[in-house]
Each structure stands twice: as C-alpha cells, then as structure tokens.
C-alpha positions as CSV (number, residue, x, y, z in Angstrom):
1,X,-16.6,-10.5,2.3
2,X,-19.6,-12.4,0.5
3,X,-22.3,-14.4,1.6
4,X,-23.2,-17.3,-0.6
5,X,-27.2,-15.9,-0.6
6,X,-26.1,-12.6,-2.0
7,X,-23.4,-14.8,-4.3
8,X,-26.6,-16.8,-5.6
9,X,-29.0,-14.3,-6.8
10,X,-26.2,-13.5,-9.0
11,X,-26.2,-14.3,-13.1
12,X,-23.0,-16.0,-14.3
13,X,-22.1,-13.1,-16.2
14,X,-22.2,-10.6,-13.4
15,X,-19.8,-13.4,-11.1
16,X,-17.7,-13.9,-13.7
17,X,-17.0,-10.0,-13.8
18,X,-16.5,-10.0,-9.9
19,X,-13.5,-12.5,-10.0
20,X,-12.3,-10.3,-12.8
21,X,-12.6,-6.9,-10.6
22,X,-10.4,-8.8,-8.2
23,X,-8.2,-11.1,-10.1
24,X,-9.6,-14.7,-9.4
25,X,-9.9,-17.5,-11.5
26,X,-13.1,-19.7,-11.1
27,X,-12.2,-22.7,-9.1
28,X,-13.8,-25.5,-11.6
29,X,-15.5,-25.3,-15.3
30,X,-16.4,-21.8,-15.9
31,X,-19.5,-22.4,-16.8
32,X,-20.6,-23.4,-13.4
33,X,-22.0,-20.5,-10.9
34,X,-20.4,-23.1,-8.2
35,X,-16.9,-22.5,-9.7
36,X,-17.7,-18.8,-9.2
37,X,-18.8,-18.8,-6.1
38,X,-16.7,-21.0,-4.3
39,X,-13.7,-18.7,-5.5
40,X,-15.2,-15.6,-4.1
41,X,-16.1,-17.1,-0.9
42,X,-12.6,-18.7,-0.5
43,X,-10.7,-15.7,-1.4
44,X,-10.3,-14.0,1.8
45,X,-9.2,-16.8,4.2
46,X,-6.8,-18.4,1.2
47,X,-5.1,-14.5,1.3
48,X,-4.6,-14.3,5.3
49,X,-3.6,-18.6,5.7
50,X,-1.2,-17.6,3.0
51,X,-0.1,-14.3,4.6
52,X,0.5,-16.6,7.8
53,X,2.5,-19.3,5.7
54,X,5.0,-16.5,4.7
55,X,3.7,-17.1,1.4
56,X,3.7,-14.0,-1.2
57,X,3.5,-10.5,0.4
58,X,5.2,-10.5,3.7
59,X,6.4,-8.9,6.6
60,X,10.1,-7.4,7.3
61,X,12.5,-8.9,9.3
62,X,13.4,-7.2,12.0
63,X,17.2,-6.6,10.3
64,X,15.1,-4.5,7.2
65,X,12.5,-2.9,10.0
66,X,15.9,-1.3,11.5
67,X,17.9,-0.4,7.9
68,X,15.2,2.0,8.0
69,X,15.0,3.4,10.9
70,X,18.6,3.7,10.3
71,X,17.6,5.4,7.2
72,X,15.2,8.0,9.2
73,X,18.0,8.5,11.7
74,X,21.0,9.2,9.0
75,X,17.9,11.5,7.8
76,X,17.9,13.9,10.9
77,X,15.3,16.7,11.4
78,X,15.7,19.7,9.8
79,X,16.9,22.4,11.3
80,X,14.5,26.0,12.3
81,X,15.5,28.0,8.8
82,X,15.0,24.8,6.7
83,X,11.5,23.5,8.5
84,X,10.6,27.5,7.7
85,X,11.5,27.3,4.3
86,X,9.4,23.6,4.0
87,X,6.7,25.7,5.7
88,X,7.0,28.3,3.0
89,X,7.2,25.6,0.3
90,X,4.0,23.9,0.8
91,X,2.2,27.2,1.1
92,X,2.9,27.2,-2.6
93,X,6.2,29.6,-2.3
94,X,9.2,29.5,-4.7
95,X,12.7,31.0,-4.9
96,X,14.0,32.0,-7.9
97,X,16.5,29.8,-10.0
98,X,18.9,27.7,-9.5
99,X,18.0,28.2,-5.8
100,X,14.2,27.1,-6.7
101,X,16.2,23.1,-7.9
102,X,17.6,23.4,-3.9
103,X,14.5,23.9,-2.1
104,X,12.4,21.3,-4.4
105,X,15.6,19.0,-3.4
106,X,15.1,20.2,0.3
107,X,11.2,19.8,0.1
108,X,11.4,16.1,-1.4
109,X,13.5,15.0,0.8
110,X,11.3,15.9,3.8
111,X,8.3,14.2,1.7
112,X,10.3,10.9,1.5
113,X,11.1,11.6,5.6
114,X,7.7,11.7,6.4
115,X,6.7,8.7,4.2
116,X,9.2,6.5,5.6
117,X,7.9,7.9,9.1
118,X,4.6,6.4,8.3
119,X,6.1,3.3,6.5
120,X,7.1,3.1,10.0
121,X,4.2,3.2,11.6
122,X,2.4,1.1,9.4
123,X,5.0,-1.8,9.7
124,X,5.5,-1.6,13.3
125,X,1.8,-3.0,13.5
C-alpha cells in the first residue's frame, strides 16, 4: 500500500489527514510521525489476518450462499413478452398509468435479479 520512504517525506499534518481519509487511529502519541506511520503501514495486513480470523466482515456460510440461490431460482426468468417489455423499459419507454406502476414493478424486479446474479458471482469467489 505504502512504503515507509514515501511515508517519511511526509509532514505530520499531511499523515494525520491520511489515517483520517481511511479511518485509522495513530498507533502511539499523536504527535509522533512513528505513530502515523506505523498505522498506515500496518493497516493492510491487520485487515486481511483479521478477514482470515473471521473477524468483522466475513464470508457466507454455505447455508446463506444457497438461501440465495434459492432466492434467484424462486425468481425464474422472465418470460419472451416480459424480457421485451424490460427491453422496451430501459430504452427509456413507458406505459401509461396504472399500467406504467406494473412495468416499474416488473423492471425492478429484474434489477434486483441481476444484482443478486452478480452478488453471486462475486461471493462464489
């Protein structure tokens, strides 16, 4: 992430607004580059050890990772008229009220498919 050299050259002031940008607390008397320093150096292997000690943010068990594939599979795929309509929706499209509330329903729903398609994808990592 950092190197100490580039860490160095640094005034207190400009380190101090560094662990601000990313949330970190100097490690020792704020006063100190060192306390600085050492935080920003630390940060990145503290955040993956911590990741690997289960520790905060964390992983789904394998039970959740299915609930939603179960979700995405309760889902279904729409069907030839309604992916048309989706088509015609995101070129920007509408139908007239109350039928307009329907295809916004129709339309978010297929959002929230896709998104929990690529939740998907980026948990199966």
């Amino acid at each position: 992430m950092f190197t100490r050299s580039e860490l160095e050259i640094k005034t207190i002031a400009e380190l101090r607004l560094l662990c601000q940008r990313y949330g970190l607390q100097p490690t020792g008397k704020s006063v100190q580059k060192v306390s600085y320093i050492t935080s920003l150096i630390a940060f990145p292997a503290i955040a993956l050890n911590q990741l690997q000690e289960g520790k905060g943010l964390r992983r789904l068990s394998f039970g959740s990772f299915q609930c939603i594939g179960a979700a995405l599979d309760e889902m279904n795929s729409p069907t030839a008229e309604q992916a048309a309509l989706i088509k015609a929706s995101l070129e920007g499209k509408h139908l007239s009220a109350p039928s307009r509330w329907q295809q916004e329903k129709l339309l978010n729903l297929y959002k929230a498919k896709l998104l929990l398609e690529q939740v998907m994808d980026l948990l199966a990592d």
